[in-house]
C-alpha positions as CSV (number, residue, x, y, z in Angstrom):
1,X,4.7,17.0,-1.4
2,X,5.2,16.4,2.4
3,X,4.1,20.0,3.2
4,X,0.4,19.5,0.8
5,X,0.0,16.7,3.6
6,X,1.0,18.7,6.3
7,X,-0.8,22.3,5.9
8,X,-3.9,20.2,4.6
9,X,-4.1,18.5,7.6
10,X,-4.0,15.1,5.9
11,X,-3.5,12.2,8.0
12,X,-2.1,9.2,6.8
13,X,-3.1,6.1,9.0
14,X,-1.5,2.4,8.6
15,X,-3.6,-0.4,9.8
16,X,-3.7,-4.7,11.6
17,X,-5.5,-6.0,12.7
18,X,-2.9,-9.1,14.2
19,X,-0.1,-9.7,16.5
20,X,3.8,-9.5,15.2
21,X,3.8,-13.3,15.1
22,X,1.1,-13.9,13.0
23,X,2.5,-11.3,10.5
24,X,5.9,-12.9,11.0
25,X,4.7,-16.2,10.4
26,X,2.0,-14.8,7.3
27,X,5.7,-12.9,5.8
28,X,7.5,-16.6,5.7
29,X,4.4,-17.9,3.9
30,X,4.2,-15.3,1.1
31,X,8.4,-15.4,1.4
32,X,8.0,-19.4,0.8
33,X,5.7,-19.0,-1.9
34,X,3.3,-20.5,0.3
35,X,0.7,-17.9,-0.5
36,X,-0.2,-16.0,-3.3
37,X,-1.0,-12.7,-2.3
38,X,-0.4,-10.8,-6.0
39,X,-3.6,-10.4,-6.8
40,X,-4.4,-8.5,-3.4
41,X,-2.2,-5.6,-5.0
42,X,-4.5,-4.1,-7.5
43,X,-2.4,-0.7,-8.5
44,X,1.2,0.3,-7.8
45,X,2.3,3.5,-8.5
46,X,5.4,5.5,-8.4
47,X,6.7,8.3,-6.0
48,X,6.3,10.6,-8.3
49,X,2.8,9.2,-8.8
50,X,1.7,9.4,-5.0
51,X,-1.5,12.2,-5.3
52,X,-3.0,9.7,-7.8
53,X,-2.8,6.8,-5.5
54,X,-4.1,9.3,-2.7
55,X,-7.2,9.9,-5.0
56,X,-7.4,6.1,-6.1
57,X,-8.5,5.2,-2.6
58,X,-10.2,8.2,-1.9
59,X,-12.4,6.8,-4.1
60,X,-12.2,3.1,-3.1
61,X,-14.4,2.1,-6.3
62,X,-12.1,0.0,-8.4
63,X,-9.5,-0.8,-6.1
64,X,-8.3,-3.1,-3.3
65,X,-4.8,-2.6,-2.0
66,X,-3.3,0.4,-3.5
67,X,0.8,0.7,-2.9
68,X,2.8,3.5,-3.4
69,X,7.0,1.8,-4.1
70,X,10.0,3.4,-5.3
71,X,10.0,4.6,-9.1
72,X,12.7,1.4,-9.9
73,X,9.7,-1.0,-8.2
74,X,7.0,0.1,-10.3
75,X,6.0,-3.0,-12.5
Protein backbone atom coordinates (compact mmCIF):
# COMPACT_ATOMS: atom_id res chain seq x y z
CA UNK A 1 0.00 0.00 0.00
CA UNK A 2 2.78 2.66 0.90
CA UNK A 3 4.07 2.53 -2.73
CA UNK A 4 0.01 3.36 -4.31
CA UNK A 5 0.73 6.58 -2.08
CA UNK A 6 4.01 7.08 -3.16
CA UNK A 7 3.98 6.65 -7.18
CA UNK A 8 0.45 8.43 -7.07
CA UNK A 9 1.83 11.28 -5.65
CA UNK A 10 -0.64 11.19 -2.71
CA UNK A 11 0.07 13.40 0.04
CA UNK A 12 -1.14 12.71 3.33
CA UNK A 13 -1.41 16.02 5.46
CA UNK A 14 -2.13 16.05 9.45
CA UNK A 15 -3.60 19.23 10.73
CA UNK A 16 -4.03 22.04 14.37
CA UNK A 17 -4.81 24.40 14.67
CA UNK A 18 -3.43 25.00 18.62
CA UNK A 19 -0.38 25.10 20.70
CA UNK A 20 1.08 21.72 22.49
CA UNK A 21 -0.41 23.04 25.72
CA UNK A 22 -3.72 23.41 24.82
CA UNK A 23 -3.73 19.83 23.28
CA UNK A 24 -1.93 18.67 26.43
CA UNK A 25 -4.33 20.21 28.59
CA UNK A 26 -7.66 19.15 25.91
CA UNK A 27 -5.77 15.14 26.21
CA UNK A 28 -6.29 15.32 30.27
CA UNK A 29 -9.81 16.37 29.68
CA UNK A 30 -10.95 13.69 27.28
CA UNK A 31 -8.32 11.35 29.62
CA UNK A 32 -10.47 12.57 32.75
CA UNK A 33 -13.58 11.98 31.09
CA UNK A 34 -14.00 15.49 31.20
CA UNK A 35 -15.13 15.58 27.58
CA UNK A 36 -16.93 13.46 25.53
CA UNK A 37 -15.44 13.50 22.31
CA UNK A 38 -16.99 9.86 20.83
CA UNK A 39 -19.26 11.21 18.83
CA UNK A 40 -16.56 13.31 16.89
CA UNK A 41 -15.27 9.79 15.53
CA UNK A 42 -17.83 8.99 12.94
CA UNK A 43 -16.04 5.74 11.16
CA UNK A 44 -13.06 3.66 12.23
CA UNK A 45 -11.60 1.38 10.07
CA UNK A 46 -8.93 -1.24 9.99
CA UNK A 47 -5.40 -1.30 8.38
CA UNK A 48 -6.39 -3.49 6.15
CA UNK A 49 -9.35 -1.25 5.50
CA UNK A 50 -7.26 2.04 4.80
CA UNK A 51 -8.27 2.80 0.72
CA UNK A 52 -11.86 2.88 2.01
CA UNK A 53 -11.25 5.37 4.65
CA UNK A 54 -9.04 7.26 1.94
CA UNK A 55 -12.30 7.35 -0.30
CA UNK A 56 -14.61 8.00 2.81
CA UNK A 57 -13.14 11.50 3.10
CA UNK A 58 -12.45 12.01 -0.33
CA UNK A 59 -15.91 12.32 -0.37
CA UNK A 60 -16.45 14.15 2.91
CA UNK A 61 -20.45 13.66 2.52
CA UNK A 62 -21.36 11.52 5.50
CA UNK A 63 -18.48 11.82 7.59
CA UNK A 64 -16.67 13.89 10.23
CA UNK A 65 -13.53 12.47 11.71
CA UNK A 66 -12.62 9.42 9.88
CA UNK A 67 -9.55 7.20 11.79
CA UNK A 68 -7.73 4.66 10.43
CA UNK A 69 -6.40 2.14 14.07
CA UNK A 70 -4.86 -1.09 14.28
CA UNK A 71 -7.08 -4.18 13.17
CA UNK A 72 -7.28 -5.25 17.22
CA UNK A 73 -8.80 -1.34 17.78
CA UNK A 74 -11.45 -1.58 15.38
CA UNK A 75 -14.84 -1.44 17.38
Amino acid sequence: MPHKLFFSEITLMASYSSYISETTATLGYIKRGQINCSGLITHRFGLDEIGDAIKLTAEAKHSLKVVVVSDKEVT
